[in-house]
N, C-alpha and C positions, 0 to 999 in steps of 0.2 A: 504494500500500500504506500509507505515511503515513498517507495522506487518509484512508482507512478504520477507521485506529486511532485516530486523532484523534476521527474521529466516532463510532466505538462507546464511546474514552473519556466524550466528553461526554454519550452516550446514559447511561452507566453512572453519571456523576456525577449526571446531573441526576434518575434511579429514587433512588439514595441520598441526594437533598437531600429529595426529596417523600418517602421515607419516614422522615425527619428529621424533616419536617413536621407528616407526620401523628400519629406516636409522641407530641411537644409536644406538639401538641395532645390529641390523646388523653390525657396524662399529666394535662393541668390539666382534666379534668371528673372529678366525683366518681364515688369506687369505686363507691358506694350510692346505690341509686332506687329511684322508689318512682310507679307507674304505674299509671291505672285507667282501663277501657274498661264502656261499656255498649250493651246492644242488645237488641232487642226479640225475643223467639224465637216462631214461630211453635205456639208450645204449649202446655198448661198446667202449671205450675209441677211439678206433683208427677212430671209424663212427663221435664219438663227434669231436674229432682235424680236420677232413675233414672239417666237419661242420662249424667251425669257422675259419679255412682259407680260404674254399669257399667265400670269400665276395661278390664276383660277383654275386654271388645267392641270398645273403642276403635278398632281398624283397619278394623274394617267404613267406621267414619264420621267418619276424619280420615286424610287421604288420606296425610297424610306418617309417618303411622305403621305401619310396614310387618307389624308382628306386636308382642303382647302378652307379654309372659310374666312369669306370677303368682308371686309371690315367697311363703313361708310368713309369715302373719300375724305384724306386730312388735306385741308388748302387744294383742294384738287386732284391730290396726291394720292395711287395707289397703297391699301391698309390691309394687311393680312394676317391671320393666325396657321402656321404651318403647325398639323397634329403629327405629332410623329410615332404617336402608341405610345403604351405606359405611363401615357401619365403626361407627357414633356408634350408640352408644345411649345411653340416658339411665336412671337408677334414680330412681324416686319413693317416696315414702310420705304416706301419708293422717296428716298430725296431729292432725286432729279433724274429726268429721264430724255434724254438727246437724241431723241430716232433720227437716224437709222444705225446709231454708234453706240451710244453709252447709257448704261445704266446704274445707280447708287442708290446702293441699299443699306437699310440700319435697322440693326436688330433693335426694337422696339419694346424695349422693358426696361424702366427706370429702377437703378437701383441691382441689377443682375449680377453676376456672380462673375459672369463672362458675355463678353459682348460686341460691337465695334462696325463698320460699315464693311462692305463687299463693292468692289468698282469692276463692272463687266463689260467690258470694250471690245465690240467687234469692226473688225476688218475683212477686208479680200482676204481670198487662203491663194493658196500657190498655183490653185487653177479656176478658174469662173465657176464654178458646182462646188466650191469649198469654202471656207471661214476661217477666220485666224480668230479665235476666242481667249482674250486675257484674263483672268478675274484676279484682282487684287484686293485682300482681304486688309483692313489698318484694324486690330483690333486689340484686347484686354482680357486680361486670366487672373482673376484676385486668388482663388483656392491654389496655394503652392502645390499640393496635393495633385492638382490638376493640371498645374504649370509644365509638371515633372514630368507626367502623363504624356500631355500633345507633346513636349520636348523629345521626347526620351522612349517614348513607347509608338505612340499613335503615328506623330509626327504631327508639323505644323501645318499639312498641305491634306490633311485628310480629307477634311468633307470637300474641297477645293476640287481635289481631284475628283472623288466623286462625284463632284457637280458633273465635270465636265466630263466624263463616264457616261452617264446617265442621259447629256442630250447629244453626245456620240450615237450613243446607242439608240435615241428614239428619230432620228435622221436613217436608221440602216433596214426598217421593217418595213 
């Protein structure tokens, strides 16, 4: 019986040393980033820029987004709730929108944990049936915990890539 306490003791110290670990670490990487992904879409620019002011649609063709739901226009400005299951969902707004170029998005929750705008700039791709889709993410990670995570585990380009995955792939059916 000892023996057993003994060693769920040291099982238990050595979880609270590693998550000592990781917190430090996580504490010494900066709050703020600033992340850019590019990729060739199979389409032409003006079908891409549709595509991502469509947000309404968005769940047809981004697999982690389980349903839409349209919020009333702020200042004229497209207002969204992305549900993504579990519980999480996420609130957007469009802060500026440049057809047939650019798009700037801000995650829309005062006060969040984690947060920051999305800048989606499309261009010509290398052939007239194709796109050059940039997204640059400027954003914020307060939980070290989580800091550590995107750094270290996830990476910073995660959902980023996925994005641009996901309207790859809904250009190819």
């Amino acid at each position: 019986m000892k023996l057993a306490l003994r060693i769920l003791g040291g099982l238990f110290a050595v979880i609270v040393l590693a998550l000592a670990v990781l917190y430090i670490d996580g504490s010494t990487l900066p709050l703020n980033h600033s992340t850019t992904v590019t990729a060739t879409i199979p389409a032409p620019p003006d079908k891409v820029f549709a595509r991502i002011v469509d947000v309404a649609n968005g769940a047809a063709w981004r697999p982690a987004v389980l349903k839409v739901t349209m919020l009333p226009p702020d200042a004229g400005r497209d207002h969204w709730i992305e549900d993504l299951g579990h519980g999480q969902t996420m609130t957007f707004l469009a802060l500026r929108t440049e057809a047939p170029t650019t798009r700037e998005v801000n995650l829309d929750v005062p006060g969040a944990a984690y947060g920051g705008t999305w800048l989606y700039q499309v261009a010509p791709g290398p052939t007239p049936q194709t796109s050059t889709l940039t997204i640059t993410e400027t954003g914020f990670i307060h939980p070290p915990l989580y800091r550590f995570m995107m750094q270290h585990v996830v990476g910073m380009t995660y959902n980023l890539d996925h994005y641009e995955q996901d309207i790859t792939k809904s250009f190819q059916h």
